[in-house]
C-alpha positions, 0 to 999 in steps of 0.5 A: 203607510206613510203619508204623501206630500199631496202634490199635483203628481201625488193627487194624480197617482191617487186617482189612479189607485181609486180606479183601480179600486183601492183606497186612498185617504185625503183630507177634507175640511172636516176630518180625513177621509177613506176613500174609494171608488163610490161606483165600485161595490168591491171597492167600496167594501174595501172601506168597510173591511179597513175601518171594521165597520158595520156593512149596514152603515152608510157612507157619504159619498164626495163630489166635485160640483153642484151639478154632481147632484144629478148622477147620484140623486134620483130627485134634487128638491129645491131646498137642496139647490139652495143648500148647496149654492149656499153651503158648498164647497163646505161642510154640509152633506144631505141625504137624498133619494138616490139614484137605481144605479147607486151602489147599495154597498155605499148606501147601507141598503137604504134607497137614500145617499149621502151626498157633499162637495167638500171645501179642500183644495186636494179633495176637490183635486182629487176629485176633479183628477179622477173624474167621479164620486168618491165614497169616504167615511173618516179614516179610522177605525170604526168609533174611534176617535177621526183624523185631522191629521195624515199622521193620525191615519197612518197611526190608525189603518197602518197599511190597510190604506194604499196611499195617504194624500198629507193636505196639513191639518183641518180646518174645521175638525169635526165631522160635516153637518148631515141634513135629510131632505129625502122626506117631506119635511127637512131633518137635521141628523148631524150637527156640524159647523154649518149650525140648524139656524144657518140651514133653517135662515135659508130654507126659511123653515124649521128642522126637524132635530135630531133624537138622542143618540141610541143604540144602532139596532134601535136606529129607524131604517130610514134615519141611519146615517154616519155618526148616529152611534151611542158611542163614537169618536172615542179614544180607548182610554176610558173618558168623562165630561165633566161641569167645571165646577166639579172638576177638582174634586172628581181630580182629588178623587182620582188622584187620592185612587193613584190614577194617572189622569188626563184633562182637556180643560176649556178655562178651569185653571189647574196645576199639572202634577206627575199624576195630571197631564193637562191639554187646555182647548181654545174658549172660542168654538170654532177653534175648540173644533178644530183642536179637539180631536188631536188633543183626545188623540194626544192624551189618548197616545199616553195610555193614562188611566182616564180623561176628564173632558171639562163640559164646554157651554151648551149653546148653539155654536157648541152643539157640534162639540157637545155632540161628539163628546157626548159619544166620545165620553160618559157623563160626570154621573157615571162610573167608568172601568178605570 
């Protein structure tokens, strides 16, 4: 499937394919998303059988506005109001106790939904031209790396999606921060670019933080969400994340093994040789974000024998890259089938 120009007559034509219940990806500030008509069980598992995703696996579900909340949400606490005047449009999408009407296909079979207003002048369009919730997971394959550009979709689901809205790259890169205020106490799933202090300075208390990322199997029924896989955002080509400091001797290793070798590097300096093609991502993070994925994706395309990812600062504006890499790669420690 090629891309479409997202013009206001594409925009519309897409929210005639949602209604008839086909998919139509678009792009958010994030990552691009699949999407689908969120009230629509057939449509939604339509979703399901494009990415090869597990039908237990929850989606978020986009809306136009704050006051969205309430067809979706069968309580709207108070935290989420002051999320939501704070954060949306953005990247933040909370967990809430949905609705009866809700599709259990959207929501994995759980009683909670997931629920974001996102910050894109054609999402927010699309969402306004057809006039409900639009249930969109990242639009690839399941686990793999997610799209920030049209064309990564059209590599990933080929015809699989009926139209592709091309919005230009994202902004932000990666996936939405993912907070849970379906309890009593708020419990951050999913770190994102909206950071655990930005949410905790406004609901002047603290999160709870997420677990290590498990085995979905031995995932709590009242924790799934998107993303919380072992491995996830991960090209086919095997990946390690690896500390600067030992960086060239894991190269010279590879090397001296005749492997063809990948390297996204932060600020190690290196030469490129025949054997080492060399990606370098911004020392900033919320540029690193935004670039990291079609760098994975570039070197991904190369079908070399292994990436090395150089292990960028483990601070708080990094956790949502050190996230995504701890599933996209293993640590330096192991070994991989290269």
């Amino acid at each position: 499937m090629k891309p479409t120009i997202a013009t206001a007559d594409a925009i519309k034509r897409a929210a005639d394919l949602l209604r008839q219940g086909r998919l139509v990806a678009f792009p958010t500030e994030t990552v691009y998303g699949l999407g689908a008509d969120a009230s629509n069980p057939d449509a939604v598992a339509g979703i399901f059988n494009a990415k090869g995703r597990p039908a237990d696996h929850p989606l978020i579900v986009h809306i136009a506005s704050i006051d969205n909340l309430y067809d979706w949400a069968s309580i709207v606490p108070e935290a989420a109001l002051k999320l939501a005047h704070r954060f949306w449009p953005g990247p933040l999408a909370m967990i809430l106790n949905k609705k009866p009407e809700v599709p259990l296909a959207v929501t994995g079979g759980q009683q909670t939904v997931g629920l974001r207003m996102p910050n894109h002048p054609v999402a927010l369009a699309l969402l306004k031209s057809f006039g409900g919730g639009i249930a969109a997971p990242s639009a690839n394959r399941f686990c793999r790396i997610s799209p920030t550009q049209a064309n990564h979709v059209s590599e990933e689901l080929g015809d699989a999606v009926d139209m592709i809205l091309d919005g230009g790259a994202c902004e932000v890169g990666v996936e939405s921060t993912i907070i849970d205020l379906s309890g009593s106490q708020p419990r951050l799933l999913r770190p994102g670019h909206i950071t655990r202090e930005d949410i905790e300075a406004v609901l002047q208390t603290e999160l709870i933080l997420p677990s290590t990322a498990v085995p979905a199997a031995e995932i709590p029924e009242d924790i799934r969400a998107p993303g919380m896989m072992a491995v996830h955002y991960a090209p086919t080509t095997p990946a390690i994340c690896c500390p600067a400091e030992l960086l060239p001797a894991r190269i010279r290793q590879l090397l001296n093994e005749g492997k063809r070798i990948g390297l996204l590097a932060y600020q190690l300096d290196i030469a490129e040789t025949g054997q080492l093609r060399i990606l370098r991502l911004p020392e900033q993070a919320a540029d690193y974000a935004q670039s990291l994925y079609a760098a994975l994706r570039g070197l991904d395309n190369l079908r070399l024998d292994v990436i090395l990812v150089e292990q960028p600062p483990q601070t708080e504006p990094w956790q949502a890259i050190n996230d995504r890499l701890n599933k996209a790669t293993v640590p330096h420690s192991h070994s991989v089938p290269i």
